[in-house]
ROKESE-802455 format. One record per residue: x negated, y, z negated of N, C-alpha, C, CB in turn; residue number from 1. Coordinates in nm, 3 decimals. Atoms other than C-alpha are relative to their C-alpha. Glycine has a CB too. Example, Ala and Ser with C-alpha at 12.3 -4.5 7.8 and 13.67 -1.06 7.14 Angstrom:
2
((-0.089; -0.119; 0.000); (-1.230; -0.450; -0.780); (-0.090; 0.120; 0.000); (0.099; 0.003; -0.125); 1)
((0.082; -0.119; 0.006); (-1.367; -0.106; -0.714); (0.077; 0.109; -0.073); (-0.041; 0.046; 0.142); 2)
This chain:
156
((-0.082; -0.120; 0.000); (0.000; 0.000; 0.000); (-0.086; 0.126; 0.000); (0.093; 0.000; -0.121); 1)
((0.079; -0.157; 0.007); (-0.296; 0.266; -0.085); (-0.062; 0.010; 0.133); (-0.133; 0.021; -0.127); 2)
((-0.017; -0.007; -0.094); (-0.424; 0.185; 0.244); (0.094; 0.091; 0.126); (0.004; -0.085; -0.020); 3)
((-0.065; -0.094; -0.082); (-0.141; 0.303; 0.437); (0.054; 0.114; -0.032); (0.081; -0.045; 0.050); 4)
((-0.065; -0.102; 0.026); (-0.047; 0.579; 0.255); (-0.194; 0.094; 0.049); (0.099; -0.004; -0.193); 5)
((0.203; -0.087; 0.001); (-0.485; 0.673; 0.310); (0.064; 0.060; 0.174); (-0.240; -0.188; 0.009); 6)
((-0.007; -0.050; -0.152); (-0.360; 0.644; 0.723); (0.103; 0.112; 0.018); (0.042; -0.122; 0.101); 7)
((-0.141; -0.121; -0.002); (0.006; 0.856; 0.662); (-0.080; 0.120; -0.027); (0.143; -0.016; -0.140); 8)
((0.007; -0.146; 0.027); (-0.213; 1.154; 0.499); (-0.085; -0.026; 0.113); (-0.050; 0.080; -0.151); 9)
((0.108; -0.095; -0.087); (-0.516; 1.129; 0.739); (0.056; 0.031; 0.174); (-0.172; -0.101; 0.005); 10)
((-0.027; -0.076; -0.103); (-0.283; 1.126; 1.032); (0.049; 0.121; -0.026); (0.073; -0.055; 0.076); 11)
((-0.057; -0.154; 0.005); (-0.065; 1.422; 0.896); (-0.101; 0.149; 0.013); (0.070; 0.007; -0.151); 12)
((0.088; -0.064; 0.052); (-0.393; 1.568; 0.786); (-0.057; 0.086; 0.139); (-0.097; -0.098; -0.081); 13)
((0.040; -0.033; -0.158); (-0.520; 1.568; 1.171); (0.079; 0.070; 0.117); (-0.024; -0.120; 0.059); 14)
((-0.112; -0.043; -0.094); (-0.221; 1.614; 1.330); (0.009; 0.177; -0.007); (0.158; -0.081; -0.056); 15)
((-0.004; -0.156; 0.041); (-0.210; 1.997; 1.138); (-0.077; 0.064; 0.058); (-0.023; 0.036; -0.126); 16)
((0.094; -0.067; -0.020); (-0.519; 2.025; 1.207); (-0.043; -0.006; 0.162); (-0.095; -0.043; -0.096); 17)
((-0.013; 0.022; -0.128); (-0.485; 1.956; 1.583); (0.084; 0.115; 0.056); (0.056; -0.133; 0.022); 18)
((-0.086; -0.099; -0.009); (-0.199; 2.209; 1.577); (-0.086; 0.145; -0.012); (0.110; -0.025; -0.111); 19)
((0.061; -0.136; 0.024); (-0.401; 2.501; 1.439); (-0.137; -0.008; 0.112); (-0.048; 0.023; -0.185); 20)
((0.084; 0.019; -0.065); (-0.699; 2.407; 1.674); (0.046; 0.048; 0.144); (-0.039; -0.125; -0.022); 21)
((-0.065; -0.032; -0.154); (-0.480; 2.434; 1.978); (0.020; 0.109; 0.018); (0.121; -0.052; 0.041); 22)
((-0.080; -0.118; 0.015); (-0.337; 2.765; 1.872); (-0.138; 0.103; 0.020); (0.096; 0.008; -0.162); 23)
((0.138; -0.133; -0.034); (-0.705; 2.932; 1.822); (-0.118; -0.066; 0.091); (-0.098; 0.060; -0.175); 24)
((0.053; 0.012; -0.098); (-0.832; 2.758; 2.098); (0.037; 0.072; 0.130); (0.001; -0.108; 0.005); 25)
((-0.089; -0.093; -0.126); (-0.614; 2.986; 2.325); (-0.125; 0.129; -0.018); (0.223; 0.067; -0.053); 26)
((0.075; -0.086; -0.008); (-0.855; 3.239; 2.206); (-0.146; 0.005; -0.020); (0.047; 0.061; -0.055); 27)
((0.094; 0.053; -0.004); (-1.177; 3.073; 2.276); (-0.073; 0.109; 0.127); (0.028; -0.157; 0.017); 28)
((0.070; -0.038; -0.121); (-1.447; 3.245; 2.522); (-0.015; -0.105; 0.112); (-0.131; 0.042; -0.038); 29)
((0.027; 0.098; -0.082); (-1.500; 3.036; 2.860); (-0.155; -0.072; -0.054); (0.002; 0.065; 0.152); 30)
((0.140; 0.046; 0.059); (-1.880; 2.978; 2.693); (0.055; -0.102; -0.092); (-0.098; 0.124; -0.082); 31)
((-0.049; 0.066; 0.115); (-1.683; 2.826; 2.427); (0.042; -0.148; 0.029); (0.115; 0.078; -0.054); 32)
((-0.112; 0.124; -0.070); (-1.434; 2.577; 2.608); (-0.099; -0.040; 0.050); (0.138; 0.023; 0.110); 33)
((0.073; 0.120; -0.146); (-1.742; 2.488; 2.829); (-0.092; -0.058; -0.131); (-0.133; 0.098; 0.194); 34)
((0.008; 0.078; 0.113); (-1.898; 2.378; 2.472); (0.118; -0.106; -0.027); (-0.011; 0.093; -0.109); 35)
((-0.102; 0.105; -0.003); (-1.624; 2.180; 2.378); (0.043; -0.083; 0.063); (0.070; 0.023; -0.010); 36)
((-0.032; 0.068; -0.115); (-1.569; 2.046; 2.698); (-0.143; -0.104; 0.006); (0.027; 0.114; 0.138); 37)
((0.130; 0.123; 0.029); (-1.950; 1.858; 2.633); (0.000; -0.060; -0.117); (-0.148; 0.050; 0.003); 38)
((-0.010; 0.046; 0.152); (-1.863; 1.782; 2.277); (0.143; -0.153; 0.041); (0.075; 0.186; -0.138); 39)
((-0.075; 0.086; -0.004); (-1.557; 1.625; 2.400); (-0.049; -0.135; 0.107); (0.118; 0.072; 0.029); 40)
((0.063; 0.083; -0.125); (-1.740; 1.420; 2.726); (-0.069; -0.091; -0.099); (-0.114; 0.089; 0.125); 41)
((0.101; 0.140; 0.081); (-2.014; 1.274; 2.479); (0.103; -0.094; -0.133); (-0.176; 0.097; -0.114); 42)
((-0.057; 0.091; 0.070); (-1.728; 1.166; 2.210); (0.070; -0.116; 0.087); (0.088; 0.069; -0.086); 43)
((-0.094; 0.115; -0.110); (-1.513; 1.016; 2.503); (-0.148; -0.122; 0.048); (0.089; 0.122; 0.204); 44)
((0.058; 0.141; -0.049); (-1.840; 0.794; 2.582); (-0.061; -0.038; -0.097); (-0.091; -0.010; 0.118); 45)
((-0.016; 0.027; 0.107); (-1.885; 0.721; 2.232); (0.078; -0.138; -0.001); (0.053; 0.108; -0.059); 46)
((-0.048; 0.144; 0.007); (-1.623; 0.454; 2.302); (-0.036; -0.049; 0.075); (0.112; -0.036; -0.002); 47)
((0.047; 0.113; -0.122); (-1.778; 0.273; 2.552); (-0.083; -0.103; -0.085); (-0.112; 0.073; 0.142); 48)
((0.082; 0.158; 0.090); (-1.940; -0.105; 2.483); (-0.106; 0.030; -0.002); (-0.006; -0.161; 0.062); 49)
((0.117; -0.033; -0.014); (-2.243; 0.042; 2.596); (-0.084; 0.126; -0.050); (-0.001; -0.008; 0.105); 50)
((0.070; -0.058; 0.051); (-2.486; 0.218; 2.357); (-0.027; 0.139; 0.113); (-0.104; -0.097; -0.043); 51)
((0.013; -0.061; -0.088); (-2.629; 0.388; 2.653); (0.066; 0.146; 0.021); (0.024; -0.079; 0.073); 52)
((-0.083; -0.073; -0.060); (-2.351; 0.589; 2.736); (-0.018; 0.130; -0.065); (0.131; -0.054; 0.000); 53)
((-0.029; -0.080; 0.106); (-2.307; 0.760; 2.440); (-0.146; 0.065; -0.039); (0.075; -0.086; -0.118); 54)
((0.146; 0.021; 0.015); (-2.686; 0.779; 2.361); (-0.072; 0.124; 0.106); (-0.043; -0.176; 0.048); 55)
((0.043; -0.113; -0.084); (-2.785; 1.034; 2.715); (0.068; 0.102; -0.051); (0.023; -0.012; 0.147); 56)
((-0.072; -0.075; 0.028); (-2.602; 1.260; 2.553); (-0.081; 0.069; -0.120); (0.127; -0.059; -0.015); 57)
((0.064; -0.031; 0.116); (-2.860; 1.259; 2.262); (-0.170; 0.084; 0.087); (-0.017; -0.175; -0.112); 58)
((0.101; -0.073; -0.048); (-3.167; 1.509; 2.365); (-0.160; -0.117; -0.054); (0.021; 0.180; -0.081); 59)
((0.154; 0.094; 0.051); (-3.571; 1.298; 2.304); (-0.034; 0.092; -0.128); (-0.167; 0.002; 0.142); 60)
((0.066; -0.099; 0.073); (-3.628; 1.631; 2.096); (0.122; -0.001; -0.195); (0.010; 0.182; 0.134); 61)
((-0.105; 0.014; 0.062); (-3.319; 1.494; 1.841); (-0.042; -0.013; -0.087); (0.079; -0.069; 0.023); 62)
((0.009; 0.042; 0.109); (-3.313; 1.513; 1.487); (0.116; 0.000; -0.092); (-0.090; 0.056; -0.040); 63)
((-0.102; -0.087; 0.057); (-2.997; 1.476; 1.304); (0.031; -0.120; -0.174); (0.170; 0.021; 0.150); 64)
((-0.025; 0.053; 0.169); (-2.825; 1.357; 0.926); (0.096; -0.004; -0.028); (-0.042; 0.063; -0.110); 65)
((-0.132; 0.062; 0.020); (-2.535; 1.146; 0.867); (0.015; 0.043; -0.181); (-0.003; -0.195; 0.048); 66)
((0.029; 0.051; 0.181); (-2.440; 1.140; 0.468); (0.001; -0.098; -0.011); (0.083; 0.026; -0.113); 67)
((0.049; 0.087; 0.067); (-2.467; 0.809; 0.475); (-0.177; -0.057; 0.011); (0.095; -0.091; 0.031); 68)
((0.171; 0.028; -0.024); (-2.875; 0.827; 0.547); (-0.044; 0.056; -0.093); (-0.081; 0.052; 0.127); 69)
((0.072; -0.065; 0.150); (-3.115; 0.885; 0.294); (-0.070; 0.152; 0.069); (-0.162; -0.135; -0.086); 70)
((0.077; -0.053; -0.108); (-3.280; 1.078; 0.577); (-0.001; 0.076; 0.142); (-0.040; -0.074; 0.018); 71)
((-0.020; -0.006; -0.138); (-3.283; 1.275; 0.881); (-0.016; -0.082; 0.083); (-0.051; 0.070; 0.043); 72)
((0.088; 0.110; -0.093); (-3.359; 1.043; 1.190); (-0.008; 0.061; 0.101); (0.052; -0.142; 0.035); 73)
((0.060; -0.039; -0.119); (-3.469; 1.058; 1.540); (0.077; -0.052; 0.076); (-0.128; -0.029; 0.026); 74)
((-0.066; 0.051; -0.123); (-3.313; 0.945; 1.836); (-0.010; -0.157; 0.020); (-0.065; 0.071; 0.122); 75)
((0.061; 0.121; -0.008); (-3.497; 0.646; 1.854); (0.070; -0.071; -0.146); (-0.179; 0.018; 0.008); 76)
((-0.112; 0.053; 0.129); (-3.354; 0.578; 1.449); (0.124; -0.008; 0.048); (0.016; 0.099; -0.133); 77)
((-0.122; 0.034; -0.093); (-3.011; 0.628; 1.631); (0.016; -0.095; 0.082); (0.025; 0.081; 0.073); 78)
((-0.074; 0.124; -0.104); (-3.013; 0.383; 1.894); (-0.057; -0.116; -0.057); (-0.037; 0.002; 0.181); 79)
((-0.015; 0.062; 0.114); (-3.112; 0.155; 1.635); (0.121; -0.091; -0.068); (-0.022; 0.088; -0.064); 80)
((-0.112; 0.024; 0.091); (-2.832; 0.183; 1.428); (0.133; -0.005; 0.067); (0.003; 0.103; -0.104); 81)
((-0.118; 0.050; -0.115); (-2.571; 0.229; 1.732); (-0.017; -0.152; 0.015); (-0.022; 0.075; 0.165); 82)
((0.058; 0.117; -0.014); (-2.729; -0.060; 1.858); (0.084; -0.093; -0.086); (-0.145; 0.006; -0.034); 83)
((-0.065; 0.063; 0.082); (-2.634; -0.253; 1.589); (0.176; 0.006; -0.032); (-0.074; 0.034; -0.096); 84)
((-0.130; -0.084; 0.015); (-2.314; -0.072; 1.480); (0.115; -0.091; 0.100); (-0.030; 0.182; 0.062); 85)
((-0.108; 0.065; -0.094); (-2.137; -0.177; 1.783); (0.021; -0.127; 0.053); (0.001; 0.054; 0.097); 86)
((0.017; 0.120; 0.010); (-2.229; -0.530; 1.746); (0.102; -0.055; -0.113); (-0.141; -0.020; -0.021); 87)
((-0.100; 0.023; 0.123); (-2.033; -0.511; 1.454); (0.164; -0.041; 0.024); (0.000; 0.141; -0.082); 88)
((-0.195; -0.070; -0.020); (-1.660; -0.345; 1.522); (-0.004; 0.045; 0.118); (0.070; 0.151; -0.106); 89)
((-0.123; -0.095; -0.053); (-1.453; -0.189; 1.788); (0.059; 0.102; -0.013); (0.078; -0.030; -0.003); 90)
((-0.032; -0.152; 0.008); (-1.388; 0.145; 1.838); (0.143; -0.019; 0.058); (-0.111; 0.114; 0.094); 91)
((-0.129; 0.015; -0.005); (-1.007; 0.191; 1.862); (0.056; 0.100; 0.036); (0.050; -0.038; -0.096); 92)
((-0.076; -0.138; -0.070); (-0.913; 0.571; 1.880); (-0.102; 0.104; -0.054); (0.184; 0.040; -0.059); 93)
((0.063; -0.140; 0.102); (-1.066; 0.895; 1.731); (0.070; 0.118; 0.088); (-0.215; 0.025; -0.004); 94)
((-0.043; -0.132; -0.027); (-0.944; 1.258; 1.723); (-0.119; 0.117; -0.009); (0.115; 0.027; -0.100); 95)
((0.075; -0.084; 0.048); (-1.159; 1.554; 1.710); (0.052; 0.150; -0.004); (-0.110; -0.018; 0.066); 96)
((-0.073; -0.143; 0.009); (-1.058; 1.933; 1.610); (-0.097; 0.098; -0.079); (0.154; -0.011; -0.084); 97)
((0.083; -0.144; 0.023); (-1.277; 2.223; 1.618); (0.037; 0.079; -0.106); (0.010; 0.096; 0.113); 98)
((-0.040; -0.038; 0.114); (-1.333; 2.402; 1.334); (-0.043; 0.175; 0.036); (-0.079; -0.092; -0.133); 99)
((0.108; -0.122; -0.016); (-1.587; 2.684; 1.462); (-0.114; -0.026; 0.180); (-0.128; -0.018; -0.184); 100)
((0.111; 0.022; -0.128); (-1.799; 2.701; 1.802); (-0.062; 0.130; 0.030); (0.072; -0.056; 0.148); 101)
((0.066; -0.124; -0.005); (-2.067; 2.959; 1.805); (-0.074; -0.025; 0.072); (-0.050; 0.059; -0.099); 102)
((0.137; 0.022; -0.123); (-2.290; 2.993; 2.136); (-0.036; 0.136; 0.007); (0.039; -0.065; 0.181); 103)
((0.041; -0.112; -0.039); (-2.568; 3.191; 2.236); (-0.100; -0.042; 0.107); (-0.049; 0.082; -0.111); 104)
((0.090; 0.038; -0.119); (-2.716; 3.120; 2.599); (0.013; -0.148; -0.026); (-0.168; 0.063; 0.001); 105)
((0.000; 0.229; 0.024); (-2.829; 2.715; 2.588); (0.001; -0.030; -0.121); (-0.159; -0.114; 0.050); 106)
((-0.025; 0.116; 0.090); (-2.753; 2.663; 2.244); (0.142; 0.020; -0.081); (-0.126; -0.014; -0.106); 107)
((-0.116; 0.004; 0.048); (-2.460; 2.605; 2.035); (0.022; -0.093; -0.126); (0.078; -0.030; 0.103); 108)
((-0.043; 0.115; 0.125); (-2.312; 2.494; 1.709); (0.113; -0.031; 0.036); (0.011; 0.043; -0.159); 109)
((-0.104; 0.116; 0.007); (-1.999; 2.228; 1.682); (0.033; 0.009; -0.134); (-0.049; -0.150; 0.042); 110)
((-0.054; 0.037; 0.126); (-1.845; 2.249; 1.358); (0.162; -0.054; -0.001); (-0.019; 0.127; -0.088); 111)
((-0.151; 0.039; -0.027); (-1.516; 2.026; 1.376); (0.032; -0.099; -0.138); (0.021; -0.094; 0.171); 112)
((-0.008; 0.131; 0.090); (-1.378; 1.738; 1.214); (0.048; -0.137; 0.056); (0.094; 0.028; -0.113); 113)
((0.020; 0.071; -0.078); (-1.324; 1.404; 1.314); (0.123; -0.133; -0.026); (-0.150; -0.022; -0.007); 114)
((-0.065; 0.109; 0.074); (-1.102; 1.109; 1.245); (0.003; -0.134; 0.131); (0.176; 0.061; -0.064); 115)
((0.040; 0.059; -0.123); (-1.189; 0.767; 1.408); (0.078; -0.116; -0.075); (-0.174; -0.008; 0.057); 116)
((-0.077; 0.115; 0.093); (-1.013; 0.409; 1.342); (-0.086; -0.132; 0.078); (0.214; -0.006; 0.023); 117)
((0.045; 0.120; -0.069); (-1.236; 0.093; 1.438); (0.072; -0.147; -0.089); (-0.185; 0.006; -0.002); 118)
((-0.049; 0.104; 0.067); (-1.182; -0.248; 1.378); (-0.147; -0.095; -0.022); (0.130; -0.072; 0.091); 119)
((0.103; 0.130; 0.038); (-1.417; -0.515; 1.171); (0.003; -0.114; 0.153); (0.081; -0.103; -0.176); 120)
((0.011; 0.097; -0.070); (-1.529; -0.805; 1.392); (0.100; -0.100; -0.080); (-0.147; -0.037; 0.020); 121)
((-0.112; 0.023; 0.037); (-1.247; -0.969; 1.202); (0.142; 0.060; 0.034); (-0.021; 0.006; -0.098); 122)
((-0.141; -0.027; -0.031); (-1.004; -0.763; 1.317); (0.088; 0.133; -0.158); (0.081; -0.202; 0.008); 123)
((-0.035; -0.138; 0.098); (-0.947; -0.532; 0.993); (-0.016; 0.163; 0.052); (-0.106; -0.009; -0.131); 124)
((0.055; -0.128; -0.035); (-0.885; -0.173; 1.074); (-0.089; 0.070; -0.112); (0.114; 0.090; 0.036); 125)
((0.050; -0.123; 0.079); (-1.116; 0.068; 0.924); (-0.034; 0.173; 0.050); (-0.125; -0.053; -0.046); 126)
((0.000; -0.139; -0.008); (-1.036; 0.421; 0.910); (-0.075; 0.085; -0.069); (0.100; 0.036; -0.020); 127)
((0.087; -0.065; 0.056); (-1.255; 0.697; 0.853); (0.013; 0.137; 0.046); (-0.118; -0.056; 0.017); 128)
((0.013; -0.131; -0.064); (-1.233; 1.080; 0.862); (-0.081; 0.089; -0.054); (0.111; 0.060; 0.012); 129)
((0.093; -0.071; -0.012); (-1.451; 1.295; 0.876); (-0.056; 0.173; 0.044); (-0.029; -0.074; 0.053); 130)
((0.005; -0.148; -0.084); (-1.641; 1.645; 0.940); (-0.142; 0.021; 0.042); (0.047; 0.142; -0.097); 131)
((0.156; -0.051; -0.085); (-1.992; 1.784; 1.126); (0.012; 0.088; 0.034); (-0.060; -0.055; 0.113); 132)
((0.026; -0.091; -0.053); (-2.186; 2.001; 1.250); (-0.099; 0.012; 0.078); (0.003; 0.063; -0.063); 133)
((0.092; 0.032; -0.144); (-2.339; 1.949; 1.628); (-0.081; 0.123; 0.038); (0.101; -0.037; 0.141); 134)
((0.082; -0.068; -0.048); (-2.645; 2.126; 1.725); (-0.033; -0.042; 0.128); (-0.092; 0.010; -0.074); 135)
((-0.033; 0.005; -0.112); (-2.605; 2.169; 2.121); (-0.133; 0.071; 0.095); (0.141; 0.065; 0.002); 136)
((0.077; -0.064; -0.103); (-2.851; 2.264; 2.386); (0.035; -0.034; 0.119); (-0.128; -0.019; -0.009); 137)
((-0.005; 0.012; -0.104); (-2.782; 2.308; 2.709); (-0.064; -0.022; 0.123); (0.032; 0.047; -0.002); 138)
((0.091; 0.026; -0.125); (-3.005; 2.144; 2.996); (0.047; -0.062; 0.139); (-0.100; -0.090; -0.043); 139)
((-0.079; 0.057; -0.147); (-2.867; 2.137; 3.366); (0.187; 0.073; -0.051); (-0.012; -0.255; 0.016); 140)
((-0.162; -0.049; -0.033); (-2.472; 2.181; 3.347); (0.053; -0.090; -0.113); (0.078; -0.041; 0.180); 141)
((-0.073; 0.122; 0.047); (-2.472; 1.914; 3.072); (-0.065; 0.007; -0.174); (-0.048; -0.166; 0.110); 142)
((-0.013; 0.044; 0.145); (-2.441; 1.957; 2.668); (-0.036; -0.073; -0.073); (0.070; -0.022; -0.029); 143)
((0.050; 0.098; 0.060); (-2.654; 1.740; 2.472); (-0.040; 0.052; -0.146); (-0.108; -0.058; 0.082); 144)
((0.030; -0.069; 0.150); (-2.743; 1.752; 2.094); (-0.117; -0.038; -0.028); (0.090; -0.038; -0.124); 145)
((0.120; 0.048; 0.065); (-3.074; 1.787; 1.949); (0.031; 0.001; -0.153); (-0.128; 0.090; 0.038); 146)
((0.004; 0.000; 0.170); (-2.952; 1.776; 1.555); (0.198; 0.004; -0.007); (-0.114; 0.195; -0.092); 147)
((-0.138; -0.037; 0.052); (-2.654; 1.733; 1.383); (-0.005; -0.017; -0.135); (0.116; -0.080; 0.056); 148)
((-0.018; 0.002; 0.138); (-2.503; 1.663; 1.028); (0.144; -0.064; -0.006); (-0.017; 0.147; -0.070); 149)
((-0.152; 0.050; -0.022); (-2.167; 1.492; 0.977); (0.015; -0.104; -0.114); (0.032; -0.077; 0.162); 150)
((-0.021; 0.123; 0.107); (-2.022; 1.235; 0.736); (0.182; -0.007; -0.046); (-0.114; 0.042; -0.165); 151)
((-0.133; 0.039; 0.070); (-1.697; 1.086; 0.583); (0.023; 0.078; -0.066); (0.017; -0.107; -0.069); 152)
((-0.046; -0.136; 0.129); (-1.473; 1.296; 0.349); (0.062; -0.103; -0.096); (0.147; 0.154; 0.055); 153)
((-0.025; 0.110; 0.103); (-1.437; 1.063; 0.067); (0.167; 0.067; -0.090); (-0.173; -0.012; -0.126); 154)
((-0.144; -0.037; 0.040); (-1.044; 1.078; -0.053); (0.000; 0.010; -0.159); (0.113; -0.119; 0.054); 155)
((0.044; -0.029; 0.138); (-1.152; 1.048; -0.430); (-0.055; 0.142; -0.019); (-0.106; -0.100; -0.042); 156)
């Protein structure tokens, strides 16, 4: 039962927050939307089976920090732990909703939040939501992150 009442608030939770996102996304700069528009490309290949996908999207010059790491890592620590990761579970859905997007020329911050639902290699869903903050550079026509920060929002 605590379970589904965890999924009832974190959809309501998203859903609001999807609403207010939409509303002051009307008053976004085109610099802005064309951020977001690479934030959203690298989450959409995020679900793919293939590490890879999701992974060109990460700059060689990358350094970023989950809360669950003791540690910043590297790119190379990342495809690692993808690597693995998706050996695990099944990616199922995720939402994402801008919180803040500040650019200046090729770089850019991402501050949103996140909510994703995979499933165990058993078949258990596990839901998780979340917030970050993507450090963006722009090389060619195409949005990649050298750093970020992000982690679960623990309901306790």
């Amino acid at each position: 039962m605590e379970d589904i009442l965890k999924y009832i608030f974190g959809f309501t939770l998203f859903t609001a927050l999807i609403f207010v996102a939409s509303v002051s996304a009307q008053q976004w700069s085109d610099a802005q939307k064309d951020v977001w528009a690479g934030v959203e490309k690298y989450w959409e290949a995020g679900m793919s089976d293939n590490p890879t996908d999701f992974l060109s999207y990460f700059d060689d010059s990358y350094y970023g920090w989950s809360n669950e790491s003791g540690a910043p890592g590297t790119k190379s620590n990342l495809t690692k732990v993808m690597t693995y990761w998706m050996k695990k579970g099944q990616k199922k859905l995720y939402t994402i909703t801008p919180a803040r997007i500040w650019f200046d020329g090729n770089f850019a911050f991402v501050h949103c939040y996140y909510y994703m639902a995979n499933e165990g290699s058993e078949g258990k869903p596990m839901p998780e939501r979340g917030c970050g903050t993507d450090i963006l550079m722009k090389k060619g026509k195409k949005w990649v992150l050298v750093g970020d920060h992000c982690g679960e929002i623990d309901d306790d």
